[in-house]
PyMOL Python script that loads the backbone (N, CA, C, O; Angstrom):
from pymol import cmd

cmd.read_pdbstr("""\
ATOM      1  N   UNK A   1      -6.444   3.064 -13.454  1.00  0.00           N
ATOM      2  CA  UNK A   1      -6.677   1.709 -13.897  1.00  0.00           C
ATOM      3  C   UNK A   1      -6.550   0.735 -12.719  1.00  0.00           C
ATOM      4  O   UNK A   1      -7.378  -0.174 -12.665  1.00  0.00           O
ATOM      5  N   UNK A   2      -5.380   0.839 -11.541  1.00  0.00           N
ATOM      6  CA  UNK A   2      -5.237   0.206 -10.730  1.00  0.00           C
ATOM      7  C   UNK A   2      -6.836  -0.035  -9.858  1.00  0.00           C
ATOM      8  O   UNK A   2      -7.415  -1.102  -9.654  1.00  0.00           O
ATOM      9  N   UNK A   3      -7.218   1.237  -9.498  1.00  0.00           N
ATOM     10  CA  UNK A   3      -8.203   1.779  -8.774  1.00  0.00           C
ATOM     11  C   UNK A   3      -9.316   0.833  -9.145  1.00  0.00           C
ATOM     12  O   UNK A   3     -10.106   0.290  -8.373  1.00  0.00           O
ATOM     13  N   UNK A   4      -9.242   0.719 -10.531  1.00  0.00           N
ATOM     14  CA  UNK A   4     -10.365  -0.147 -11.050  1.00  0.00           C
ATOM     15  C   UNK A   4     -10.359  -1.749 -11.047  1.00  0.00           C
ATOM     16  O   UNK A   4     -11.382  -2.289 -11.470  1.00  0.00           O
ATOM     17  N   UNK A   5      -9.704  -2.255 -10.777  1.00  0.00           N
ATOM     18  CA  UNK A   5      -9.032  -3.408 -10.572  1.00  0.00           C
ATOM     19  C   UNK A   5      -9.016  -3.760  -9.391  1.00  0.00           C
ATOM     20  O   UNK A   5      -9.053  -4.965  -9.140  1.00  0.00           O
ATOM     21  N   UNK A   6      -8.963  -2.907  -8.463  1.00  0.00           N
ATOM     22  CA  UNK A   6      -9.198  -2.697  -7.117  1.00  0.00           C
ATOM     23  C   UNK A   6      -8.032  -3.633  -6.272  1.00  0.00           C
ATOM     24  O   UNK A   6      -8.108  -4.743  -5.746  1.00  0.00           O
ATOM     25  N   UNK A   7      -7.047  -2.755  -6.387  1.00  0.00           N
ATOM     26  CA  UNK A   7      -6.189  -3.602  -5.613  1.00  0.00           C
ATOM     27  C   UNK A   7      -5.733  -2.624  -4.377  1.00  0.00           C
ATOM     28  O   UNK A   7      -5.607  -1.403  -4.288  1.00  0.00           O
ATOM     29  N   UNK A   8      -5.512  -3.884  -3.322  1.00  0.00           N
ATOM     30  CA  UNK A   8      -5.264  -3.734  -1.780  1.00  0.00           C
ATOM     31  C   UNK A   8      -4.153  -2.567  -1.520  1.00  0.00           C
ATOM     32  O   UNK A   8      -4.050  -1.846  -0.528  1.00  0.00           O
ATOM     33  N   UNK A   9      -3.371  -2.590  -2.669  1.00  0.00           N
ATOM     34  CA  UNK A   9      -2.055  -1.804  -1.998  1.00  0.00           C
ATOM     35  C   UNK A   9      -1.076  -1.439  -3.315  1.00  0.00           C
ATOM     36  O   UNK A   9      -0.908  -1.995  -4.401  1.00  0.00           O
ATOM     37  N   UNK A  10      -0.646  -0.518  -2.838  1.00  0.00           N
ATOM     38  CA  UNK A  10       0.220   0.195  -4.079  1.00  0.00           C
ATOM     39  C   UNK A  10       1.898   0.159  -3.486  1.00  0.00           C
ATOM     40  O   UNK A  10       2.125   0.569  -2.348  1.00  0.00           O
ATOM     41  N   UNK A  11       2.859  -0.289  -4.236  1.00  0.00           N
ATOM     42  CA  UNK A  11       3.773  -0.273  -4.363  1.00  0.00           C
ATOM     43  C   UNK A  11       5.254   0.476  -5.102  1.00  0.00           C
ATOM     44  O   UNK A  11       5.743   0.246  -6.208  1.00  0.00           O
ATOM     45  N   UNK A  12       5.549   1.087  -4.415  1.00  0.00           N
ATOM     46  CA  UNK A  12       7.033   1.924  -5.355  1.00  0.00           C
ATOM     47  C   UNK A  12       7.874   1.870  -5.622  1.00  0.00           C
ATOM     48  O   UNK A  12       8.539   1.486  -4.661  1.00  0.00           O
ATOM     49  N   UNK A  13       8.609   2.057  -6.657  1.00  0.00           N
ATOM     50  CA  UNK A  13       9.975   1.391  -6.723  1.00  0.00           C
ATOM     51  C   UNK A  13      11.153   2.676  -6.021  1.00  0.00           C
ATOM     52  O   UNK A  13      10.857   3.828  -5.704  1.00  0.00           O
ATOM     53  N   UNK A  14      12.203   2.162  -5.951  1.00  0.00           N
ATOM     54  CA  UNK A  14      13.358   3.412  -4.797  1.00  0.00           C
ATOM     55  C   UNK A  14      13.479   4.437  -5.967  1.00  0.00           C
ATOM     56  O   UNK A  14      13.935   5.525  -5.616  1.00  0.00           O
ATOM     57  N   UNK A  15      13.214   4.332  -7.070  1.00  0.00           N
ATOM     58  CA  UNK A  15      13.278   5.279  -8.076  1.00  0.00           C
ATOM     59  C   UNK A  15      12.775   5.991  -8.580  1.00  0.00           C
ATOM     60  O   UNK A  15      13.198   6.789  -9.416  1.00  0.00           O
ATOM     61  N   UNK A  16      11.071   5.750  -7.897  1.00  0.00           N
ATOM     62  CA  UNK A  16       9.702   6.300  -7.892  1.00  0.00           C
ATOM     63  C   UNK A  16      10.303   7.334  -6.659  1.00  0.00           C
ATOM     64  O   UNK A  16       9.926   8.498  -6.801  1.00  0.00           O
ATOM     65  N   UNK A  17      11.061   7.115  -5.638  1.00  0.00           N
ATOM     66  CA  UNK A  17      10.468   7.514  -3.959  1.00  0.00           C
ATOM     67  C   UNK A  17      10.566   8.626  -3.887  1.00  0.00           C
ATOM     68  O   UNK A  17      10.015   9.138  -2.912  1.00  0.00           O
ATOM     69  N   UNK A  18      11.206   9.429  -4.738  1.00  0.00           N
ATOM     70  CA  UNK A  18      10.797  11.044  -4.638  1.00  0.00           C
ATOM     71  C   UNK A  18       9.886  11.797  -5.603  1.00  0.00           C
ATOM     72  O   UNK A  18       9.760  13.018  -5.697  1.00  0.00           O
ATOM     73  N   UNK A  19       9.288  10.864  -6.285  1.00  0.00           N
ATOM     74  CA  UNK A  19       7.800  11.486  -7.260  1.00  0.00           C
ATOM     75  C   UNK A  19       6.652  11.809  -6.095  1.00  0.00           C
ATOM     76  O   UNK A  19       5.801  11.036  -5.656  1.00  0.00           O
ATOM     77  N   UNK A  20       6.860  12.972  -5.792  1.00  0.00           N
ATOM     78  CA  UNK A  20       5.687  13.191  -5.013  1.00  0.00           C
ATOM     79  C   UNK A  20       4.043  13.536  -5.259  1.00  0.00           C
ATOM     80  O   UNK A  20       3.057  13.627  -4.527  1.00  0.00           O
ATOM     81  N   UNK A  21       4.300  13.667  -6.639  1.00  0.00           N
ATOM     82  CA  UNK A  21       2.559  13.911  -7.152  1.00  0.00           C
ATOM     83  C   UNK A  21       2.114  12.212  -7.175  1.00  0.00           C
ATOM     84  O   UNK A  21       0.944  11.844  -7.061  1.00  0.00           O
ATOM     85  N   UNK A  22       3.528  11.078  -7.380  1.00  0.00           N
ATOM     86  CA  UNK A  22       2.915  10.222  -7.311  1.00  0.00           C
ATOM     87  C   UNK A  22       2.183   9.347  -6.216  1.00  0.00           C
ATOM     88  O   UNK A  22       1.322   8.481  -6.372  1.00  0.00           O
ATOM     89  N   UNK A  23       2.973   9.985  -4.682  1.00  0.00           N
ATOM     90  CA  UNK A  23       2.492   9.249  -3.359  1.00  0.00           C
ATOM     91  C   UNK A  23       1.639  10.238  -3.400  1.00  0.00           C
ATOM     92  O   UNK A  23       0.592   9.743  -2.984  1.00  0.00           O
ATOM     93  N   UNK A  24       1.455  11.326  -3.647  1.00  0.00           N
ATOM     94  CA  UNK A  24      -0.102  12.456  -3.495  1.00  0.00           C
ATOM     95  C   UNK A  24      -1.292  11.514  -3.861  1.00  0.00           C
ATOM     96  O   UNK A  24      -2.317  11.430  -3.185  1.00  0.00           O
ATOM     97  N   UNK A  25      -0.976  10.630  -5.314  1.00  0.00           N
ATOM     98  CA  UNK A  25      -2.518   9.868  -5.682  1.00  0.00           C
ATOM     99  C   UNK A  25      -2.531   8.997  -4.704  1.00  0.00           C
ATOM    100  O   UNK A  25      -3.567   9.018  -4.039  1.00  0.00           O
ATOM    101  N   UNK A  26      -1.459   7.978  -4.283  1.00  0.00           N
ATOM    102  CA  UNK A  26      -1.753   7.076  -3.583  1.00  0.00           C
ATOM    103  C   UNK A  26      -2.251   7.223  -2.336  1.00  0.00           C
ATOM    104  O   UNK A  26      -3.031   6.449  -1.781  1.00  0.00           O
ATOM    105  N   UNK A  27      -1.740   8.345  -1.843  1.00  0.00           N
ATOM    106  CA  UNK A  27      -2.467   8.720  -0.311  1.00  0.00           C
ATOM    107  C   UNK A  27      -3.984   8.970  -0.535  1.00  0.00           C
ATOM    108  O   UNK A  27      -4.869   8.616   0.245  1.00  0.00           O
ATOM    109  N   UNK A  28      -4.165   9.640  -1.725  1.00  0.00           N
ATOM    110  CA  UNK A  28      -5.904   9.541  -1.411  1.00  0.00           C
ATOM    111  C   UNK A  28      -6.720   8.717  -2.155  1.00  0.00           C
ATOM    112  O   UNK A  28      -7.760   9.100  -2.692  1.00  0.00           O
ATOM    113  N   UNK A  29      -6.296   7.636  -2.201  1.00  0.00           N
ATOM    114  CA  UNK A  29      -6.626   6.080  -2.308  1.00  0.00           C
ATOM    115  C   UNK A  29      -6.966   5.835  -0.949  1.00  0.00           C
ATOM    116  O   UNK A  29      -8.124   5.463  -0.759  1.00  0.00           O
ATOM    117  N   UNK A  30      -5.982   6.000   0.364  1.00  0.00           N
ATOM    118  CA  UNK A  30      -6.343   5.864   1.351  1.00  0.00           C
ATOM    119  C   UNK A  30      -5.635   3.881   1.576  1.00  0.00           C
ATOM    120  O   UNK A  30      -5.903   3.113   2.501  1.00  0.00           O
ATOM    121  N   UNK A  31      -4.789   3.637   0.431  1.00  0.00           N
ATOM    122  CA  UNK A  31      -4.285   2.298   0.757  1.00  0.00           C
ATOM    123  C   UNK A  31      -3.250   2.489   0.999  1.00  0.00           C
ATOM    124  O   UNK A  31      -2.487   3.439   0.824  1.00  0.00           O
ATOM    125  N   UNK A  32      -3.145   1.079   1.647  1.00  0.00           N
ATOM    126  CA  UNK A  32      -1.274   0.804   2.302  1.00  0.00           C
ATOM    127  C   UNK A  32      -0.196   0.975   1.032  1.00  0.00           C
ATOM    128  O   UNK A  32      -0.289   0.366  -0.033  1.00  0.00           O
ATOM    129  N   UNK A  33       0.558   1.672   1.286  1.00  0.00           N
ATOM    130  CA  UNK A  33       1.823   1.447   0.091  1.00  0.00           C
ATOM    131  C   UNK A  33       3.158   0.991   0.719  1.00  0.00           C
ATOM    132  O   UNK A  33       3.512   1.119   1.891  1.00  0.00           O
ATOM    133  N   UNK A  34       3.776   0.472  -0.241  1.00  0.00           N
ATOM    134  CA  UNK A  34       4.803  -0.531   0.242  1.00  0.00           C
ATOM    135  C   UNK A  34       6.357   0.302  -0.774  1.00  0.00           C
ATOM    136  O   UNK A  34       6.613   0.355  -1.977  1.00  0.00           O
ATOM    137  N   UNK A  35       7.012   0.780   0.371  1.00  0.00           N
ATOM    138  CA  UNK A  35       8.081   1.542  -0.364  1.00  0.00           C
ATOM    139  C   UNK A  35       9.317   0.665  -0.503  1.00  0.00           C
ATOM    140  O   UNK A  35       9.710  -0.219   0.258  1.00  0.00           O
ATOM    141  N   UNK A  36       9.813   1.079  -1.576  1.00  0.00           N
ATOM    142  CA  UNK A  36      11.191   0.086  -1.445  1.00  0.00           C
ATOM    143  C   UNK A  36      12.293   1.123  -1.854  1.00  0.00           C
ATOM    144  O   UNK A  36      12.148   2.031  -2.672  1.00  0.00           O
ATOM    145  N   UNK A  37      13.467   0.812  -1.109  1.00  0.00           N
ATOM    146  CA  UNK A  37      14.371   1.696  -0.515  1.00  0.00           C
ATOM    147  C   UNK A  37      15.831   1.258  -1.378  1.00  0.00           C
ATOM    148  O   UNK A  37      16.723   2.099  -1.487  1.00  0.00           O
ATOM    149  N   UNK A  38      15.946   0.236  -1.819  1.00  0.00           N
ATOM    150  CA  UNK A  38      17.651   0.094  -2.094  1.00  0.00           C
ATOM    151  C   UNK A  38      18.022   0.704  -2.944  1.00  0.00           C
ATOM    152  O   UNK A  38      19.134   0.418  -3.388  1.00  0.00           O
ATOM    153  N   UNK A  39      17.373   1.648  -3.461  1.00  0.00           N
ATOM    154  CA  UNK A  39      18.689   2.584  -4.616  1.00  0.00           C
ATOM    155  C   UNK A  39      18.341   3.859  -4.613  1.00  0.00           C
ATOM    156  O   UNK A  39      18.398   4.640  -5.563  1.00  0.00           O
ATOM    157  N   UNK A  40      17.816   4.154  -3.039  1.00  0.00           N
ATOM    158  CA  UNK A  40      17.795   5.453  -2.321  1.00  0.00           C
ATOM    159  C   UNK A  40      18.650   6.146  -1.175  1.00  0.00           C
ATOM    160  O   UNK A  40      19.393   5.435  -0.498  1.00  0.00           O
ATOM    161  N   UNK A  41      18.610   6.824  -1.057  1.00  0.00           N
ATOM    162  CA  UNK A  41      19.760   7.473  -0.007  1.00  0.00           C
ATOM    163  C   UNK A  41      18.740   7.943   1.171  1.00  0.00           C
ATOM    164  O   UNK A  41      17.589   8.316   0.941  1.00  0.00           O
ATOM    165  N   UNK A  42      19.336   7.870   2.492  1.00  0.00           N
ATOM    166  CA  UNK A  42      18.720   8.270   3.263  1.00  0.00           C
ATOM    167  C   UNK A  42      17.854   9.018   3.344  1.00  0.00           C
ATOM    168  O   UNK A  42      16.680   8.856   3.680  1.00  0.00           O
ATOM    169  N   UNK A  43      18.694  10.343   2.872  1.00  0.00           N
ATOM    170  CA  UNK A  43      17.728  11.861   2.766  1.00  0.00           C
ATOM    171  C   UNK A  43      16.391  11.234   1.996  1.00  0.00           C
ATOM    172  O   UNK A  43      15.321  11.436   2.570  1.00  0.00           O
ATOM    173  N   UNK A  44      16.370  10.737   1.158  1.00  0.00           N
ATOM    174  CA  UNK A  44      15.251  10.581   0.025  1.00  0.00           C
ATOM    175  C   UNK A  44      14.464   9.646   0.458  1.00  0.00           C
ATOM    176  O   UNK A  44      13.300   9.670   0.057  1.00  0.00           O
ATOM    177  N   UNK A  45      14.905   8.549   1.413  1.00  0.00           N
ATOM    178  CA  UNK A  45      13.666   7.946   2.352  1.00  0.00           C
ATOM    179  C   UNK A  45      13.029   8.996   3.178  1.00  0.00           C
ATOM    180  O   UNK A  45      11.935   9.536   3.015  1.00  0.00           O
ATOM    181  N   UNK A  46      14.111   9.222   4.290  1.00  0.00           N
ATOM    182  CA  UNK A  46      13.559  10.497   5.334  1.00  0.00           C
ATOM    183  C   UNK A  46      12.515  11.746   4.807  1.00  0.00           C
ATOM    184  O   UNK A  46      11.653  12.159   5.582  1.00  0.00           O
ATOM    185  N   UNK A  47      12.667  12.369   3.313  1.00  0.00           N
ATOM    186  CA  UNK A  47      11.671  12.968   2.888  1.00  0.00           C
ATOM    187  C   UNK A  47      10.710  12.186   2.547  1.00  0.00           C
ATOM    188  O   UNK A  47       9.732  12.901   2.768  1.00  0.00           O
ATOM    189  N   UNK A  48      10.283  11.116   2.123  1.00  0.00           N
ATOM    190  CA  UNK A  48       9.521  10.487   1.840  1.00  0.00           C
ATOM    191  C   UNK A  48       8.444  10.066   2.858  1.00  0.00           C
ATOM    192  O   UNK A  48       7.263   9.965   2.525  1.00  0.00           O
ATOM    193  N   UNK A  49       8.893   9.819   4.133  1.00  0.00           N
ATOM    194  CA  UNK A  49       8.193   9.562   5.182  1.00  0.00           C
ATOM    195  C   UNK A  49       7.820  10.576   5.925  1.00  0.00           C
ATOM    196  O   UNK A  49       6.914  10.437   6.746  1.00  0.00           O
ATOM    197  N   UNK A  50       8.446  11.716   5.754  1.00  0.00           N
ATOM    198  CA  UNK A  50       8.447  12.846   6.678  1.00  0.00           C
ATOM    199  C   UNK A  50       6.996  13.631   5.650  1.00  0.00           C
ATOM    200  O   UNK A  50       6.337  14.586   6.060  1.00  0.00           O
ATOM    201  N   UNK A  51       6.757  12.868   4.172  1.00  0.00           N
ATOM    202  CA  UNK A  51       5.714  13.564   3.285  1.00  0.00           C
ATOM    203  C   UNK A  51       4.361  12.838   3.543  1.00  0.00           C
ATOM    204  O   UNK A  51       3.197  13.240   3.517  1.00  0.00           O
ATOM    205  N   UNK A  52       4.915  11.646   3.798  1.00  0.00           N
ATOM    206  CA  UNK A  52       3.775  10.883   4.210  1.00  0.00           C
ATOM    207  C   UNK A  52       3.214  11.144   5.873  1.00  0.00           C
ATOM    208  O   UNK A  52       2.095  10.824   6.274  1.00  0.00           O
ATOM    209  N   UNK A  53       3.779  11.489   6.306  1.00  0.00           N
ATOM    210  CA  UNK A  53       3.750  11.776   8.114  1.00  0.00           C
ATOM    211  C   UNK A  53       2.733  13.337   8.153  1.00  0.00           C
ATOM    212  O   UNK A  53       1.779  13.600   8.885  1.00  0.00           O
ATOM    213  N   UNK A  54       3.422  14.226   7.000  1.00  0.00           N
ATOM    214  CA  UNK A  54       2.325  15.543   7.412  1.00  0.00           C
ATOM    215  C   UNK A  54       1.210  15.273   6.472  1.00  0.00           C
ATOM    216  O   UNK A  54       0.332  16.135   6.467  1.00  0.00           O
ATOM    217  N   UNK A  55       1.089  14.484   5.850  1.00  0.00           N
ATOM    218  CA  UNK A  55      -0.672  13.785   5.248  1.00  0.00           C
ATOM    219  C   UNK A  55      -1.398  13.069   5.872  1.00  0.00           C
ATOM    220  O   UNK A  55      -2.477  12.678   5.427  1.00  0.00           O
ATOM    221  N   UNK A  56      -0.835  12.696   7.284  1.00  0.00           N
ATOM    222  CA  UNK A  56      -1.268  11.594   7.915  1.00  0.00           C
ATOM    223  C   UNK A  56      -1.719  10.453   7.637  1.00  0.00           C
ATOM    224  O   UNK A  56      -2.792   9.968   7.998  1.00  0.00           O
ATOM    225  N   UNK A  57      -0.609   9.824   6.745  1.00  0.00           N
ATOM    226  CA  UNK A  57      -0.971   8.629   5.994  1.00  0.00           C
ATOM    227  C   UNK A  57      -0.149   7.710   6.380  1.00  0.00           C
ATOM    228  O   UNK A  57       0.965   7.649   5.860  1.00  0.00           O
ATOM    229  N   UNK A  58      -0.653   6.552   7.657  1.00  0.00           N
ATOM    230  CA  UNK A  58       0.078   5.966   8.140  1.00  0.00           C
ATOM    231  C   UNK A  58       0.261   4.438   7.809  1.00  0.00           C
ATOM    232  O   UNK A  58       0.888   3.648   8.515  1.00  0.00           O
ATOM    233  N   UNK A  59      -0.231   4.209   6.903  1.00  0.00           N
ATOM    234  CA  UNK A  59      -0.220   2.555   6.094  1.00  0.00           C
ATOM    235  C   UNK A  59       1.020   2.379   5.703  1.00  0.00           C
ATOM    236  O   UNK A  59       0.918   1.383   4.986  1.00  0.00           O
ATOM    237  N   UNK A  60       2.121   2.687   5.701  1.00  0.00           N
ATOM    238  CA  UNK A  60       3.341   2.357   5.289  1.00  0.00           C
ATOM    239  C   UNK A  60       4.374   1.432   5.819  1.00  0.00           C
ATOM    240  O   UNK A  60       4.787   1.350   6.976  1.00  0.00           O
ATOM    241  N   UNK A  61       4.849   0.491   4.369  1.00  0.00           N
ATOM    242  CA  UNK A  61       5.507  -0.831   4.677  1.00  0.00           C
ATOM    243  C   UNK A  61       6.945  -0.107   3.688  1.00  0.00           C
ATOM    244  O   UNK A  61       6.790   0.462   2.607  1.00  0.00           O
ATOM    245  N   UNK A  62       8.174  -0.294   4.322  1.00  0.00           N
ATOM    246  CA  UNK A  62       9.418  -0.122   4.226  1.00  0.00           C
ATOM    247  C   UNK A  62      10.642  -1.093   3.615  1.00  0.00           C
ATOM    248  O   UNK A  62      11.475  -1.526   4.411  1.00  0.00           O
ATOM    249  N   UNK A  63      10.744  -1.443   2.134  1.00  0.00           N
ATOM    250  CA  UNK A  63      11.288  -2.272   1.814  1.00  0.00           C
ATOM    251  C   UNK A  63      12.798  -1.883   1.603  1.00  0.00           C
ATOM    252  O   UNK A  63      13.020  -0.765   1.137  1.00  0.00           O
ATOM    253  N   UNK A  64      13.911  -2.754   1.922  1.00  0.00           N
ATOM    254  CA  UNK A  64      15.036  -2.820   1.508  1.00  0.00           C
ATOM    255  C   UNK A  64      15.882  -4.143   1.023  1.00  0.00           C
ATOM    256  O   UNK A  64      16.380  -5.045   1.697  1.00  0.00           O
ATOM    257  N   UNK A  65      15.854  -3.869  -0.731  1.00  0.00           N
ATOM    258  CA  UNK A  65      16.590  -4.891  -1.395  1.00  0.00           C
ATOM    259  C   UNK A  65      17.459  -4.378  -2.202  1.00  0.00           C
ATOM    260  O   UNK A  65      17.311  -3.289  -2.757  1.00  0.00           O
ATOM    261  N   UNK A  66      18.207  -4.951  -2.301  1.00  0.00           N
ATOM    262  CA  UNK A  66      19.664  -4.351  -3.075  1.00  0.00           C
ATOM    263  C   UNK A  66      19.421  -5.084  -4.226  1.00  0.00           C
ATOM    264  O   UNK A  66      18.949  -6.219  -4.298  1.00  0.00           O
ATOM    265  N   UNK A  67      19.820  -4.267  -5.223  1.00  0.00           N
ATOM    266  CA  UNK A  67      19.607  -4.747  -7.190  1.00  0.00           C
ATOM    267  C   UNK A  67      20.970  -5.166  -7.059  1.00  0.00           C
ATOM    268  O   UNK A  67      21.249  -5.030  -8.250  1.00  0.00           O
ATOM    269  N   UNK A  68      22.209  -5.634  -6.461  1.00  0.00           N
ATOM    270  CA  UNK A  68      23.128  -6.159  -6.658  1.00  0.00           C
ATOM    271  C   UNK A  68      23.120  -8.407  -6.982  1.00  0.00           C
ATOM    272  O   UNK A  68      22.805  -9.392  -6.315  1.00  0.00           O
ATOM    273  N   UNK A  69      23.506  -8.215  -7.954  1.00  0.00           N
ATOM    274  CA  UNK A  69      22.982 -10.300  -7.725  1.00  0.00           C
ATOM    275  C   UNK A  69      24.435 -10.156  -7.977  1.00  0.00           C
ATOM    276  O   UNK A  69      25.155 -11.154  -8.029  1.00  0.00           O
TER     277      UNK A  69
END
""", "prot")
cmd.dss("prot")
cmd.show_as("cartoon", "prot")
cmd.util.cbc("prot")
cmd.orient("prot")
């Protein structure tokens, strides 16, 4: 649906960041995705990029916000 709508860039939440069938669709979109990190642990960024790195999918923007108010 996104696809059809045609938008610039796909976005994840830190709770998405280890669904990997889900960065599988987005990589072959071939758009920038914008990860967000605060209620992830290292390891689970570091795989995340290290999944995106052997797809050679280098559009990636790195968010960190903390759900703490």
């Amino acid at each position: 649906m996104l696809e059809k709508l045609g938008v610039k860039s796909y976005k994840v939440s830190s709770q998405d960041l280890v669904d990997f069938q889900l960065h599988e669709r987005i990589i072959k979109t071939g758009k920038t995705v914008i990860l967000s990190t605060g209620a992830s642990s290292f390891l689970e960024i570091e795989k995340t990029i290290n999944f995106y790195k052997r797809k050679k999918h280098e559009k990636i923007i790195l968010m960190h916000c903390l759900s703490n108010y």
